[in-house]
BARO-614035 format. One line per field, with one value per residue (C-alpha): residue in three letters; residue number from 1; x, y, z. Coordinates in nm, 3 decimals. Layout:
code: [ALA | ...] .
pos: [NUM | ...] .
u: [X | ...] .
v: [Y | ...] .
w: [Z | ...] .
end
This chain:
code: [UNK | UNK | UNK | UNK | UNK | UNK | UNK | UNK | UNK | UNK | UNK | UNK | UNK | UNK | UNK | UNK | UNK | UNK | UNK | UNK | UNK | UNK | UNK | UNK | UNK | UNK | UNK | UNK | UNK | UNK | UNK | UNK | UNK | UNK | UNK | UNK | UNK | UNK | UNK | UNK | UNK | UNK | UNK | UNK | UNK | UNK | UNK | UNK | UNK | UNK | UNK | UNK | UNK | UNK | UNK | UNK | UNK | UNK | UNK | UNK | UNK | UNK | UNK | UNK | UNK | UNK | UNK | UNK | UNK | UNK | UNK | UNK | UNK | UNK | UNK | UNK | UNK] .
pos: [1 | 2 | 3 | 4 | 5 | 6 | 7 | 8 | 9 | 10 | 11 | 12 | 13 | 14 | 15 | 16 | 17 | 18 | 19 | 20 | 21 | 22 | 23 | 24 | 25 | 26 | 27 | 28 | 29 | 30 | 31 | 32 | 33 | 34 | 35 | 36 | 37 | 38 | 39 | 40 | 41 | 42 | 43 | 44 | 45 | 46 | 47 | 48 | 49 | 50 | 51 | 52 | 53 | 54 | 55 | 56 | 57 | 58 | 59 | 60 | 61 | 62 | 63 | 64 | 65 | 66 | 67 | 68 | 69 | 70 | 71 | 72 | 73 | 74 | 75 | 76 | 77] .
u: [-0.494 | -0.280 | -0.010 | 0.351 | 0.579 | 0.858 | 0.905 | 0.925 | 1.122 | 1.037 | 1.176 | 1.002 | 0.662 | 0.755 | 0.831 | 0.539 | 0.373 | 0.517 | 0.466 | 0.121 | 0.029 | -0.095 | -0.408 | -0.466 | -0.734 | -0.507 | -0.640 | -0.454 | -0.093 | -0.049 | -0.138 | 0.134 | 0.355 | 0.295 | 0.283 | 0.635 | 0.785 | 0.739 | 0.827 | 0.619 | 0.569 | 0.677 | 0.340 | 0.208 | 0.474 | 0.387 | -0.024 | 0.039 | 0.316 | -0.003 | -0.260 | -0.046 | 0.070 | -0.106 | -0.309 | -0.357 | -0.453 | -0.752 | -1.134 | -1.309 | -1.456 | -1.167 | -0.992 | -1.253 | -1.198 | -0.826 | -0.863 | -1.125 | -0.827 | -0.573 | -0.774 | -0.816 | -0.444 | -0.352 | -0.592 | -0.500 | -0.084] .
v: [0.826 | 0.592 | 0.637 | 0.691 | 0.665 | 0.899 | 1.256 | 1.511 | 1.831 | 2.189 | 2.112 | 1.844 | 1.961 | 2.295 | 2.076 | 1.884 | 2.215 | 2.364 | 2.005 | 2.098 | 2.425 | 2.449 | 2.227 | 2.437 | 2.725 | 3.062 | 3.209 | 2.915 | 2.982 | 3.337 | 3.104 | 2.891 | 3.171 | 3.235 | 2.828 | 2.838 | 3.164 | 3.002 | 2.658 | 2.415 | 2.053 | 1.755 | 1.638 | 1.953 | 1.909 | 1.559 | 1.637 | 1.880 | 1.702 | 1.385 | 1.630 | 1.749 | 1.421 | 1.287 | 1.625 | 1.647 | 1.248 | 1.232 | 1.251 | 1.538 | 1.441 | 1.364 | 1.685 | 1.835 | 1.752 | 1.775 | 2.181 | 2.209 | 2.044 | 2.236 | 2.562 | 2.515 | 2.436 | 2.723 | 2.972 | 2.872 | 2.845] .
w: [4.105 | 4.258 | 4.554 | 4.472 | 4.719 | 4.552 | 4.680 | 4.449 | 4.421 | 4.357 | 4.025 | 3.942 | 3.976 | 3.818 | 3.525 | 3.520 | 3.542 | 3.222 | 3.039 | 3.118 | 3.159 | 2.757 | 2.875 | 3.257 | 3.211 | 3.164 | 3.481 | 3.662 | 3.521 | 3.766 | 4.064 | 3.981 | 3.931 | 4.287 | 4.401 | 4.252 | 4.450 | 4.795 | 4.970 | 5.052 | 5.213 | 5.069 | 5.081 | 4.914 | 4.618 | 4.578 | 4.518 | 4.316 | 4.087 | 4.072 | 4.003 | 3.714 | 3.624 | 3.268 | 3.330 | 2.928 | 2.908 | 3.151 | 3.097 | 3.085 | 3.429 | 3.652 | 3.464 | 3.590 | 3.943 | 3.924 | 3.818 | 4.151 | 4.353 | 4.193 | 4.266 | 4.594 | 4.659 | 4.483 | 4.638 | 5.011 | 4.967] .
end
């Protein structure tokens, strides 16, 4: 993924989340419920708003290794 040098909001990655979440593993939409209760760094916002990004679009491998990143940001927030 490249680097993008916009910030994003709470809102936006909560949008990019539900533009999404019909192609996340079901177990992975309560942790977001949760992601999305609390506030977090910009920095945070912005990873998760890439990871998300074009979620539906990429191959199988590096969807793969988005959902591991994704986890482990969601288990440790």
């Amino acid at each position: 993924m490249s680097t993008c040098k916009l910030d994003h909001s709470h809102e936006d990655v909560k949008q990019k989340y539900e533009s999404q979440k019909d192609y996340l593993p079901e177990e992975m939409k309560q942790l977001f419920e949760q992601f999305f209760a609390k506030e977090h760094t910009q920095d945070l916002l912005n990873e998760v708003f890439h990871l998300l990004k074009k979620y539906d679009l990429a191959a199988e491998e590096e969807k793969s290794e988005r959902k591991n990143r994704l986890y482990m940001i969601l288990h440790n927030v």
